[in-house]
N, C-alpha and C positions, 0 to 999 in steps of 0.2 A: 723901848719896852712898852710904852704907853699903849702906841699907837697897834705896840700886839696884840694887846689887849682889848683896845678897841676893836681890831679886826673879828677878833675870835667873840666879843660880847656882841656884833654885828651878826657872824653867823647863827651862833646860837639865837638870835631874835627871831632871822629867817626860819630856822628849823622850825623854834617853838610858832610857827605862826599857822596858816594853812597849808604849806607842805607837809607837815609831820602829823597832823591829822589826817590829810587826805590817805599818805603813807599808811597809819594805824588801818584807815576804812579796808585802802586794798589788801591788807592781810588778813581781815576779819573775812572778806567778801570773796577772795580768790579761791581760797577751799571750797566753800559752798555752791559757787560757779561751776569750779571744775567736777565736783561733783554729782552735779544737775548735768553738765556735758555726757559725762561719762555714764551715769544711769541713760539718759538719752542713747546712748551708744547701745550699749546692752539691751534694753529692750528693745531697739528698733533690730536687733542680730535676730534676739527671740522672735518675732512678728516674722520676721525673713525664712526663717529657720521654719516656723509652724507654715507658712506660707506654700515654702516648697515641698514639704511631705504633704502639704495635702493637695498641692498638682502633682504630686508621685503616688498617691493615690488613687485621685480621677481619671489620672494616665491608663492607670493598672487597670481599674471600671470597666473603662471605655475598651481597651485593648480584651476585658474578661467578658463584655458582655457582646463585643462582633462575633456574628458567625464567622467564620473561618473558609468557609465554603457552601454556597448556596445551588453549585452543579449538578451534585450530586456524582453517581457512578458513570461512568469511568473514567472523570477526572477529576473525582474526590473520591477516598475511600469512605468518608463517613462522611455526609451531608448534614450541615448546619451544626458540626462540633464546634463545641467551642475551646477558647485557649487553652494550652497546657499550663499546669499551675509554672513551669519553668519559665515559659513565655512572659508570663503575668510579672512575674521577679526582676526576670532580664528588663522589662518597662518600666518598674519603678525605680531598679538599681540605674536606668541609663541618664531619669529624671533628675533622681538624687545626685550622681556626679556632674551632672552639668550644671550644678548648680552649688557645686565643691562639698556638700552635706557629705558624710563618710555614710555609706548605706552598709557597712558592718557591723554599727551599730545600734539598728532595727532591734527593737523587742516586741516579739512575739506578744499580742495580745489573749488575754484567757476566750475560750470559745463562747461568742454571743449565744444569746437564748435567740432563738430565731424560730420561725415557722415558714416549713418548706411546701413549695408548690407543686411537688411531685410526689410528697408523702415521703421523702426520703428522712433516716434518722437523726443522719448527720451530715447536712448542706454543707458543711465548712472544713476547710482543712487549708493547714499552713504551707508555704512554698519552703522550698531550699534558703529564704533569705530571711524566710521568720514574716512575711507580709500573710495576715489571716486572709482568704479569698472562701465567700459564702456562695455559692450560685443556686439560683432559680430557687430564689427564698421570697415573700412577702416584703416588699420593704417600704412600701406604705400601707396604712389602713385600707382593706378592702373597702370598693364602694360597689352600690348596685348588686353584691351578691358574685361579684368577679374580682378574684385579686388580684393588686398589680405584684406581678413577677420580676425578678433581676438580679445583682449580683451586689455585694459588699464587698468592701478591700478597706482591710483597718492594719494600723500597727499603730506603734508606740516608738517616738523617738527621744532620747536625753538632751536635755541642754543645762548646761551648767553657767550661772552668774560670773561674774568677777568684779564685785563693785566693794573693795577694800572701807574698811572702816562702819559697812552697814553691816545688818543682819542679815543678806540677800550674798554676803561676799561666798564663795566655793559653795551655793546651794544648789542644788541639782532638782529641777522639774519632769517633768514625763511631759513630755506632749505628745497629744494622741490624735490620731486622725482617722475616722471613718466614712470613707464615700459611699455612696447606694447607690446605683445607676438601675434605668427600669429598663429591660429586653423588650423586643419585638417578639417574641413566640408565636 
């Protein structure tokens, strides 16, 4: 019985010694790690996420601000139209799945205040997917007394956190994206 005694008053010296603090540190230190990981995780999703809605934006731009046809008659019916707003939709929906973002759930941005270059009243109107598309609007500051002309493609997409134990856990952001691209007219 001594020598059991002595065994187990052996162990317990080991434990109490620098094992069982080091023990203590990584419990203290493991949450807060995993923690730091996992915020890591989630915002680098968000970054990814705002990344590719706004290359399904510049996509949409660039596809809203090419002529479509520079022939004219009669091998275009209308020379130098530009995209249908369906077209515009079909290029940013094809951006967003490639890139696994669900493009169902686009929100609709409220209509910019914008200044058109053709004196029209209302440059802007939404597609079938909810992407806003402005054309042949001002979209920088006039220089010289000539304005630059071109097109907008804005929406709004959700991302929702998941970071358990913070104030950021199940909150839900808007990120929004507006591209300008300038036409050749």
């Amino acid at each position: 019985m001594n020598q059991m005694a002595r065994q187990v008053r052996c162990m317990l010296w080991h434990l109490a010694g620098d094992k069982a603090s080091e023990i203590a540190e990584a419990a203290l230190v493991m949450p807060l790690a995993f923690m730091i990981l996992l915020g890591i995780y989630w915002f680098g999703r968000a970054f990814n996420t705002y990344s590719t809605i706004n290359d399904a934006a510049r996509e949409g731009a660039r596809v809203a601000i090419a002529q479509t046809c520079a022939s004219g008659p009669p091998a275009c019916s209308s020379p130098n139209a530009s995209a249908s707003p369906a077209t515009i939709d079909s290029t940013v929906t094809a951006v967003l799945k490639a890139s696994a973002v669900d493009p169902s759930q686009i929100i609709t941005p409220t209509t910019p205040t914008v200044t058109s270059c053709s004196g029209a009243a209302n440059p802007c109107s939404s597609t079938p997917g909810g992407v806003m598309v402005c054309s042949n609007i001002q979209v920088t500051p006039p220089s010289a007394n000539q304005p630059v002309c071109g097109v907008s493609v804005s929406f709004q997409y959700p991302y929702q956190f998941w970071l358990p134990f913070t104030s950021l856990n199940m909150q839900r952001i808007t990120l929004t994206t507006d591209v300008q691209m300038t036409g050749e007219y």
